[in-house]
N, C-alpha and C positions, 0 to 999 in steps of 0.2 A: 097580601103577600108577607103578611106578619110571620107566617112558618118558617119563613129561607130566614131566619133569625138561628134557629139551634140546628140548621143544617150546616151551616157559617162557623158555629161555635163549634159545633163537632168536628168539625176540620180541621178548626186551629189547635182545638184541645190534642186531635190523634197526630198532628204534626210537632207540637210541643214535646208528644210521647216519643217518638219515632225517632225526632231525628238526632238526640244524642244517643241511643241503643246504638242504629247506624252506626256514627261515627265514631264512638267507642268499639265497636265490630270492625271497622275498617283500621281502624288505628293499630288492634291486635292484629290482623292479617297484612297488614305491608299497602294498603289500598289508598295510598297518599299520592298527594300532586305536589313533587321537588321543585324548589324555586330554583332559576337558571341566571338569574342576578343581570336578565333580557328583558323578558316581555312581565315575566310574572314576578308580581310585587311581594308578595308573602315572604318571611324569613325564614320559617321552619316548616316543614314537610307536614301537610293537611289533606284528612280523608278529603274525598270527592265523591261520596255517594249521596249529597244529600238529593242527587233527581230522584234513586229509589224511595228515600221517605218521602216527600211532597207525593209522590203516583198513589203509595200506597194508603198513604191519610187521602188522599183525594177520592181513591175508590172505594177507602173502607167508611167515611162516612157516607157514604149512597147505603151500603150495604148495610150499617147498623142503624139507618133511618128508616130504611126502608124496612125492617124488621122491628124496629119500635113504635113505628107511627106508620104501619100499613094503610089508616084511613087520609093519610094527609092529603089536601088536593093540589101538595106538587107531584104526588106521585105520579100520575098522570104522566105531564111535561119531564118525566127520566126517558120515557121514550127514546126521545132522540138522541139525547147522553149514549144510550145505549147504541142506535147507528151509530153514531162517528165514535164508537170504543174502538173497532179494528185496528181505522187509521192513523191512532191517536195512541194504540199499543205499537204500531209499526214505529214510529215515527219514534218512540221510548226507546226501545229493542235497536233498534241503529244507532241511537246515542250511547246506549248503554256497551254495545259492542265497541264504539271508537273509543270511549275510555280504556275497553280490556284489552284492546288488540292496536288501536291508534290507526284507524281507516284512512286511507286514503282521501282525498277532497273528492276525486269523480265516484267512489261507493260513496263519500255519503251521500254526496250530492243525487245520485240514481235510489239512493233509499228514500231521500227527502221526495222526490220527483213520484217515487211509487205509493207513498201515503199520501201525496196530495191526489193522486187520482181514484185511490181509492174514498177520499173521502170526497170529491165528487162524486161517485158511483154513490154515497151513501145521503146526498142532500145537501153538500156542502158547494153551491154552484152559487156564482155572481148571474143573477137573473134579472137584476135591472140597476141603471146608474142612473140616480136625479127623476127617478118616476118613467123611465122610457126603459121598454123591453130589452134585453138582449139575448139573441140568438143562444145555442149554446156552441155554436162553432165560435162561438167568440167568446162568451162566458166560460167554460172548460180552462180554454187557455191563459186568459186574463186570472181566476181563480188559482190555474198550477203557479203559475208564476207567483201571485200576491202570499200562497202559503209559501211557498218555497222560499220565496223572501223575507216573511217575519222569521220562521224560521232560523236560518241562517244570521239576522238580523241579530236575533238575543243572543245566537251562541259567539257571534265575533263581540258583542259589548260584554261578555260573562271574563272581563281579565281583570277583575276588582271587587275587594271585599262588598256583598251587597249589593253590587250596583244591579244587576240581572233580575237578581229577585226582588229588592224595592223598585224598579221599572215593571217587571211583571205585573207588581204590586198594583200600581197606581193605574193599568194598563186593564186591568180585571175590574176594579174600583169604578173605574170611568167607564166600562162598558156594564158593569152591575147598574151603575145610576143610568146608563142609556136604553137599558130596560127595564127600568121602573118607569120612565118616562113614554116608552113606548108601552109599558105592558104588554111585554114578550116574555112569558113562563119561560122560553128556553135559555133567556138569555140571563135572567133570574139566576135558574137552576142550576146550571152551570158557573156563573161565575160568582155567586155567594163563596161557595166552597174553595174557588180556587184563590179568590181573598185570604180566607181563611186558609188554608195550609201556607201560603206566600208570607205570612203574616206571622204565624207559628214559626216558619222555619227561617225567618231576617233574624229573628233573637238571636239564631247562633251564627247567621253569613255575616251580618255586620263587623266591620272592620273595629278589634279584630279577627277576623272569620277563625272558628274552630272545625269549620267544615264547609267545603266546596258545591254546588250545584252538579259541574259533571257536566260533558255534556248530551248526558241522558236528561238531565232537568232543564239545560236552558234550549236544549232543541225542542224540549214535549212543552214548554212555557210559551213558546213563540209558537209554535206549530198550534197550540190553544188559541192562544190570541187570535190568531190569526183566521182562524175556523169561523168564529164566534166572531169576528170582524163583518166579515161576510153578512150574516144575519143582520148586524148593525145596520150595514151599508144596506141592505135590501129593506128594512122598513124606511128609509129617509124616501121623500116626495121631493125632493132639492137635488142639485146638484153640488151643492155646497153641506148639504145633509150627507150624501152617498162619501164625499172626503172627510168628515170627519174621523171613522176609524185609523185611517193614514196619521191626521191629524196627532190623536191619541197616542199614538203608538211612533212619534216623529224622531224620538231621540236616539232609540235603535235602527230605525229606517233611513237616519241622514249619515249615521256612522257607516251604515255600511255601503252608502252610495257613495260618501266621501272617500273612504277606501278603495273602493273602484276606479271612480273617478281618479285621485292620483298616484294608482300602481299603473294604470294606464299612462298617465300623463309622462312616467316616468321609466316606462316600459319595462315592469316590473311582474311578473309573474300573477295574477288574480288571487289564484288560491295561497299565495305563498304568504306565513305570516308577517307581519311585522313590528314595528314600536309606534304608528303613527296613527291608532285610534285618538280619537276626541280624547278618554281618560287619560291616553298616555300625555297627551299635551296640557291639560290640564296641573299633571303631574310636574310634567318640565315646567308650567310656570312657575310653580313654587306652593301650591294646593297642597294638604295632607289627602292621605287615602279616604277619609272622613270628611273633608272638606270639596272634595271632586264629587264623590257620592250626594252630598247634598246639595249641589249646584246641577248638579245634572236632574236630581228629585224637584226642585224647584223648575225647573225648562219644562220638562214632564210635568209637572202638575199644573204650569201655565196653560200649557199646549193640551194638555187635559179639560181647561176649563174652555180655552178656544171651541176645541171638537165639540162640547156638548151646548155650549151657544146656537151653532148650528141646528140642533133639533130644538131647539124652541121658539115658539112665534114670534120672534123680536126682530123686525128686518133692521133695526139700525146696530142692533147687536153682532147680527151676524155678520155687517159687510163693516164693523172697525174690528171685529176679531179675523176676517179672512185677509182683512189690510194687515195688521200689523203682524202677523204670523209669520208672512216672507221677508218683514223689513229686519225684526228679529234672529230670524235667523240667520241672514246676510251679516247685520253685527254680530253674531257668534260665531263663524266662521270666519270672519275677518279677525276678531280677538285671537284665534287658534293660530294664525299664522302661519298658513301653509305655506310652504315656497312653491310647489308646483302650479298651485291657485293664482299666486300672487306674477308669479314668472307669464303664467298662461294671457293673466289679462293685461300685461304689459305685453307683451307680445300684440294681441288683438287692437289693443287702445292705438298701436305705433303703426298699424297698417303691416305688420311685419309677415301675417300671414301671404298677404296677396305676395309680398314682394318671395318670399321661401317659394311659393308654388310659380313663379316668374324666373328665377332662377334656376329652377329645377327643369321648368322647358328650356330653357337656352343650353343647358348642359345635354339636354338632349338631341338638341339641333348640331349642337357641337360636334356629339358625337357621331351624328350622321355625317359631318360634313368631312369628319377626319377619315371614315370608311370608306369615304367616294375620291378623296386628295391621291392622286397621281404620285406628285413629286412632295418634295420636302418643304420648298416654298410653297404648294398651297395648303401643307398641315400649318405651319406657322402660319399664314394668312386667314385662315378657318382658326387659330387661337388668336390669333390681334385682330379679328373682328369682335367675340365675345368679352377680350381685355375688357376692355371701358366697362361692361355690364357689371362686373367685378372689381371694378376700380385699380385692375392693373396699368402701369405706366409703361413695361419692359417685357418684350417675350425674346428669351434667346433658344433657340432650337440647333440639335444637334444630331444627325442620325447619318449613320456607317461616315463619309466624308465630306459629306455636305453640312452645310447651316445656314440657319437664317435667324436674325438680328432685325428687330423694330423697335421703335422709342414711340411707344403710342400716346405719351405726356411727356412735349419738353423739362417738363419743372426736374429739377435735380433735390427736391426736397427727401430729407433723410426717410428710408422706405425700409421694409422687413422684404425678405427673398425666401420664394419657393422654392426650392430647389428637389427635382424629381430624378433620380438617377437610374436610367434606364439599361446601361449594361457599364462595364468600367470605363467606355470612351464615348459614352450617349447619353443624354439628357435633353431636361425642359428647364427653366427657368424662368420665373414671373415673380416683375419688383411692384411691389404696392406700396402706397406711399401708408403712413400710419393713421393718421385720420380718418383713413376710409374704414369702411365698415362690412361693403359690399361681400367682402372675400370670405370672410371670418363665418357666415353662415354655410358655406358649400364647401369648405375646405377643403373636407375627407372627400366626397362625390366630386368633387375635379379633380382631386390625385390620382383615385382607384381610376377615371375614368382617362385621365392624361396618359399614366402607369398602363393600362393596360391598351388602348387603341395603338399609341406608339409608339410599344415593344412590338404589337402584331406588324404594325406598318413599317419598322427596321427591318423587321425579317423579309418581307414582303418587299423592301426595296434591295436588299442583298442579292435576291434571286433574280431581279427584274434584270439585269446584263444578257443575263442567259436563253434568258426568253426571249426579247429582241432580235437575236442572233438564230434564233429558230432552234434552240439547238435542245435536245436530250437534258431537262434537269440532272437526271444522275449523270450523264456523263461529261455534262461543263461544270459541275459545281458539286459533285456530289450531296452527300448527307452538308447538310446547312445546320453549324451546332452555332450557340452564338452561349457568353457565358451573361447571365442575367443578375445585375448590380442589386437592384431594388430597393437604393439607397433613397430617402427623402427626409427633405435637410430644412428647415427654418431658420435663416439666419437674419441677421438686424444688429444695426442700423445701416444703409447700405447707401451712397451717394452717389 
């Protein structure tokens, strides 16, 4: 495999070429990415086409190879380069469009979605995991998904000088060496060159970057990887062989599942960006832009040497690199200090879950029991039975002339007060003593639910006179207006 040597070199050399032309071309036409003093670190306004030169050094060394050296026996293994070209121009072509026009998240996301099936369609199918078959009703889907997510992967970690394309870097490196190890011509062929242009074109991303990736180059980078992952995974006999690609490829892959992870946590929009990637935190500890880059290149080159542990015959190698891979990463995610992470699992360690989803039924009972209460004493008797669950000591209830008063805790100890104002001469009121705790998770879903059962159940008692008496709603009582307060009061300290 001595050839994929000046296939390599020619890569780098024509991405050396290319991508100051670019970005001296972009610079004359206005083709810059503004820094927003937010998410993007840069000072002053930088092209963003270097994804065009990396494509085009990528394709034009096949093409001046392959017309210099017609006898070489990688020609052969361009074959398949040449299937998965469609899906792998789609995949450029959507990136290159959201730089010019700024796509929406569901186009790109249906653009990503449409090249990963086409490169299924063209070979690029998960067909077995750890040496055991899989179907393609299950491989199809397992494959859209794993491209759609390197994908995306590279282009959410592409907000730092470098960082995208030294991870790509290392990411092509590590699967270059996982087919020399296998001797996979395709895996060779492919990823020699895509070294090489990564490599050519870090000279000018590195911080400080004279030009941007775009995200025509960090979607066609991860959509690569990820292709070519597949292959990986399908020669491994392991189950621990079949995870190494994940492996390899972990620094992109955990950003963007942390990301996920807590926009969710935080009920935060998915697509929607924000400042709380891995680099940004690394940032706020105190990192330069060249100092994050290299911390992340080292995790990545660890995690690199893990993955390819895995495909060699060392059983005691591979089960302390499968060990310490999760323990690492748990301390690097604890270093980042997330508050959502950190809130979640004090939540979980406190039993707090079980008790959220226990309060949430009783609020439910609650409110059954208030749509079924007759009179006014059994709405407050249906609230001073759930009191105590909530660590209420007082309910005082108020609707049209009636009320009802309970001290469901003698202690007179200093308490904070609910206060729900249901029209100008109606109310709820519940004293908690401050210690308690109970209250403070259901606050809002007992007001909306106190607030709106009984406002319905005031009305509902105004007209009851009238019905009793058998008589004509409109003509004992006509139209029933009542004016609605909707005042709710927190007040404290209350004895």
């Amino acid at each position: 495999m001595l050839s994929v040597i000046p296939l390599a070199f020619l890569s780098f050399a024509l991405s050396l070429l290319l991508t100051p032309l670019l970005r001296n071309l972009a610079r004359r036409r206005g083709w810059v990415d503004h820094p927003d003093n937010r998410r993007r670190t840069h000072r002053a306004p930088t092209p963003r086409l270097g994804g065009l030169a990396i494509v085009l050094a990528y394709a034009g060394s096949f093409g001046i190879f392959m017309l210099a050296l017609p006898a070489s026996p990688l020609i052969p293994s361009f074959a398949f380069s040449r299937r998965v070209a469609l899906p792998i121009a789609v995949i450029f072509v959507v990136g290159l469009l959201d730089d010019c026009f700024d796509l929406k998240a569901r186009e790109k996301l249906l653009g990503q979605t449409f090249a990963a099936i086409l490169a299924c369609s063209n070979g690029i199918q998960i067909e077995s995991l750890g040496g055991w078959h899989v179907s393609s009703y299950v491989g199809v889907p397992l494959t859209i998904i794993w491209l759609v997510g390197c994908t995306n992967a590279f282009n959410l970690i592409d907000g730092l000088d470098g960082l995208a394309s030294g991870l790509g870097l290392l990411g092509a490196l590590t699967a270059l060496a996982a087919g020399l190890l296998y001797d996979d011509a395709r895996l060779i062929t492919a990823m020699a060159p895509l070294a090489g242009v990564l490599l050519g074109f870090l000279i000018f991303n590195f911080s400080p970057a004279s030009i941007f990736l775009g995200d025509c180059g960090s979607l066609w980078i991860g959509f690569m990887l990820g292709c070519y992952a597949v292959i990986w995974s399908d020669n491994s006999t392991t189950t621990l062989g079949a995870l190494a690609p994940l492996m390899a490829l972990c620094v992109p892959l955990l950003d963007t599942t942390l990301s996920i992870a807590r926009r969710f946590l935080r009920c935060y929009p998915i697509f929607r960006s924000d400042r709380g990637h891995i680099h940004h935190r690394l940032l706020d500890r105190g990192l330069t832009a060249r100092g994050v880059a290299w911390v992340l290149y080292a995790a990545a080159g660890l995690a690199a040497c893990v993955s390819l542990l895995q495909s060699v015959p060392l059983n005691g190698a591979r089960s302390l690199g499968i060990g310490l891979f999760p323990i690492l990463a748990c301390i690097g995610i604890k270093y980042l200090r997330y508050e959502e992470f950190g809130i979640a699992a004090r939540l979980l360690s406190h039993n707090r879950l079980r008790s959220l989803v226990k309060s949430h039924v009783v609020l439910r009972d609650l409110e059954g029991s208030l749509l079924a209460a007759a009179t006014v004493e059994e709405c407050g008797r249906a609230i001073g039975q759930v009191g105590p669950e909530f660590g209420f000591g007082q309910v005082e209830l108020r609707l049209g002339e009636r009320a009802f008063h309970e001290r469901l805790d003698p202690s007179t100890a200093p308490s904070w007060l609910l206060h729900i104002q249901l029209s100008d001469s109606e109310y709820v009121r519940l004293m908690c003593k401050f210690e308690t705790s109970g209250a403070g998770t259901v606050i809002a879903p007992l007001t909306d639910l106190l607030h709106r059962t009984l406002s319905a159940k005031a009305v509902e008692f105004s007209i009851q006179p009238s019905l009793d008496r058998r008589k004509p709603m409109a003509q004992a009582t006509g139209p029933v207006t009542r004016k609605q307060g909707g005042h709710i009061r927190l007040v404290g300290p209350q004895i």
